[in-house]
DRENMARMI-530260 format. One record per residue (C-alpha): residue number from 0; residue in three letters; chain; x, y, z. Coordinates in steps of 0.02 Angstrom, whole numbers, always signed. Layout:
N
(NUM 'ALA' 'A' (X Y Z))
...
***
This chain:
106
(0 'UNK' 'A' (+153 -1340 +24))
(1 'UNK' 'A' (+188 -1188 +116))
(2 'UNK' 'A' (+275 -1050 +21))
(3 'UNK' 'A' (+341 -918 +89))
(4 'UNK' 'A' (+303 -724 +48))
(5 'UNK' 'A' (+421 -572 +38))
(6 'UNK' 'A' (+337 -401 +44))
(7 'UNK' 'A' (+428 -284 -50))
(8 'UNK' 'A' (+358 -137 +37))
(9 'UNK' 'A' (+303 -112 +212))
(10 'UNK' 'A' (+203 +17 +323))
(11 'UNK' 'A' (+243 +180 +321))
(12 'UNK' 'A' (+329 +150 +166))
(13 'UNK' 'A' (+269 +299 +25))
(14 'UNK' 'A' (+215 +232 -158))
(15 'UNK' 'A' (+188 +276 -334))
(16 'UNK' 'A' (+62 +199 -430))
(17 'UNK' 'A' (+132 +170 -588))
(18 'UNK' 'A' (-17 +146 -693))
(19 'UNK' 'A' (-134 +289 -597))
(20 'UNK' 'A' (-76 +445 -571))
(21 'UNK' 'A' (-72 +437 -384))
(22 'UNK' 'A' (+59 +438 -227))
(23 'UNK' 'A' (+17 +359 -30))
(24 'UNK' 'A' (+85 +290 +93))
(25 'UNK' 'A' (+70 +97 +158))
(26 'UNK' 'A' (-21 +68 +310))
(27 'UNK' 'A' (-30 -144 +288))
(28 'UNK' 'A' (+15 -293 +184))
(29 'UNK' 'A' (-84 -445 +154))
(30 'UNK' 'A' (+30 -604 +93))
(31 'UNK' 'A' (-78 -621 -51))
(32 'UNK' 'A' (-239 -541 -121))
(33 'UNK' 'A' (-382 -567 +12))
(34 'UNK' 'A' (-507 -455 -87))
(35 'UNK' 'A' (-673 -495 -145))
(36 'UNK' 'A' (-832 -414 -232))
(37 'UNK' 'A' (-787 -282 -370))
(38 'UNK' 'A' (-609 -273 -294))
(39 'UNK' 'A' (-585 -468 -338))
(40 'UNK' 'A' (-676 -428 -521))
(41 'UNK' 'A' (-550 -277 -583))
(42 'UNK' 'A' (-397 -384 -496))
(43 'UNK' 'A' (-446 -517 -617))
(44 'UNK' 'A' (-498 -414 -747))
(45 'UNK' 'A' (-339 -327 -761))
(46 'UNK' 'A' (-219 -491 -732))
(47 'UNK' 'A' (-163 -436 -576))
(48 'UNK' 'A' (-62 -575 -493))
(49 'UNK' 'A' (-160 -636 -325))
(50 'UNK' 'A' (-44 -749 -261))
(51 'UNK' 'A' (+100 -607 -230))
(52 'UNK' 'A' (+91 -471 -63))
(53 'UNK' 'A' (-57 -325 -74))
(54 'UNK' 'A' (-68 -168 -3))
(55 'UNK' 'A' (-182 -43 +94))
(56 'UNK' 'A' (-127 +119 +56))
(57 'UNK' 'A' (-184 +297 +118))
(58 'UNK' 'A' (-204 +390 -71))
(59 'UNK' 'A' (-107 +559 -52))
(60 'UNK' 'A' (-253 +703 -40))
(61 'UNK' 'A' (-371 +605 -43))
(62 'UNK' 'A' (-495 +514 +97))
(63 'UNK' 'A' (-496 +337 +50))
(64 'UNK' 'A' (-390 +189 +58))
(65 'UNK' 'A' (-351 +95 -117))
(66 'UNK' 'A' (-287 -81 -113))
(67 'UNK' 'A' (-170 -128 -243))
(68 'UNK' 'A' (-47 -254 -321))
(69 'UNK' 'A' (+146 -268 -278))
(70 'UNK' 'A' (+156 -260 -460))
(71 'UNK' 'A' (+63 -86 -464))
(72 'UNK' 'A' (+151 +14 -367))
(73 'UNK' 'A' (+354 +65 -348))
(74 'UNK' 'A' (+433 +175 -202))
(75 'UNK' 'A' (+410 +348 -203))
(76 'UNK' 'A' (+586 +450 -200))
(77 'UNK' 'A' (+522 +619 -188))
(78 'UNK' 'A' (+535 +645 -1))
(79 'UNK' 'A' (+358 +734 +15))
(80 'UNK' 'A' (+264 +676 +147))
(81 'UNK' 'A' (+60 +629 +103))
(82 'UNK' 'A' (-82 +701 +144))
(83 'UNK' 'A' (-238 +597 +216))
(84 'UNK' 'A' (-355 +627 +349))
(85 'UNK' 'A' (-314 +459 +410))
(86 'UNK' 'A' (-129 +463 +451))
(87 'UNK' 'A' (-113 +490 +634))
(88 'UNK' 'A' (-220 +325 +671))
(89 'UNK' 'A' (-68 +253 +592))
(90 'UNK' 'A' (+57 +337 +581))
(91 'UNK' 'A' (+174 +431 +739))
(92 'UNK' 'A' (+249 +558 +597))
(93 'UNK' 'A' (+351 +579 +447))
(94 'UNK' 'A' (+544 +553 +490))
(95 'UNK' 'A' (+648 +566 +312))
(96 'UNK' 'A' (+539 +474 +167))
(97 'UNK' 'A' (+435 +364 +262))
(98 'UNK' 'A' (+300 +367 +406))
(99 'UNK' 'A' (+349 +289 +576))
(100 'UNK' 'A' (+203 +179 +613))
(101 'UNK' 'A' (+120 +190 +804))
(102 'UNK' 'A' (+112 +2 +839))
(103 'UNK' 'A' (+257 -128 +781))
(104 'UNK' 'A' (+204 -245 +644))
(105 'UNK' 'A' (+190 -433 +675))
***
């Protein structure tokens, strides 16, 4: 049975992490969690619930990309844009309180 998944957040949307002490901005969104190694260990580890949407996120100064749990993160209302090395692969600019992304989603 096919079920279908909302995102609450999408690309170019910025986050909080509310259990680090982090901010970054969304750059894609898997359905459900499609990790696997150590990533798939802490997920499980930490109850993390797989079967809602996931996100790749650009981690505000910073040069990585975290992946994290709908249920980990929350919008970020502060209006400051991030800073990552990464963001013009992805990201056109900055227009308000979210990044306008260079290619249209699916």
């Amino acid at each position: 049975m096919y079920r279908e998944m909302i995102a609450k957040f999408a690309p170019g949307q910025v986050i909080q992490h509310r259990g680090r002490d982090y901010r970054g901005v969304i750059v894609d969104v898997d359905p459900v969690f499609y990790g696997d190694g150590d990533i798939a260990a802490q997920a499980v580890g930490e109850n993390e619930p797989l079967d809602r949407p996931w996100y790749h996120v650009l981690v505000n100064g910073h040069e990585y990309v975290t992946y994290v749990s709908e249920a980990s993160i929350e919008a970020d209302d502060t209006g400051r844009p991030v800073i990552h090395p990464s963001l013009t692969l992805f990201f056109a600019g900055f227009e308000g309180n979210h990044y306008v992304p260079r290619r249209r989603a699916n």
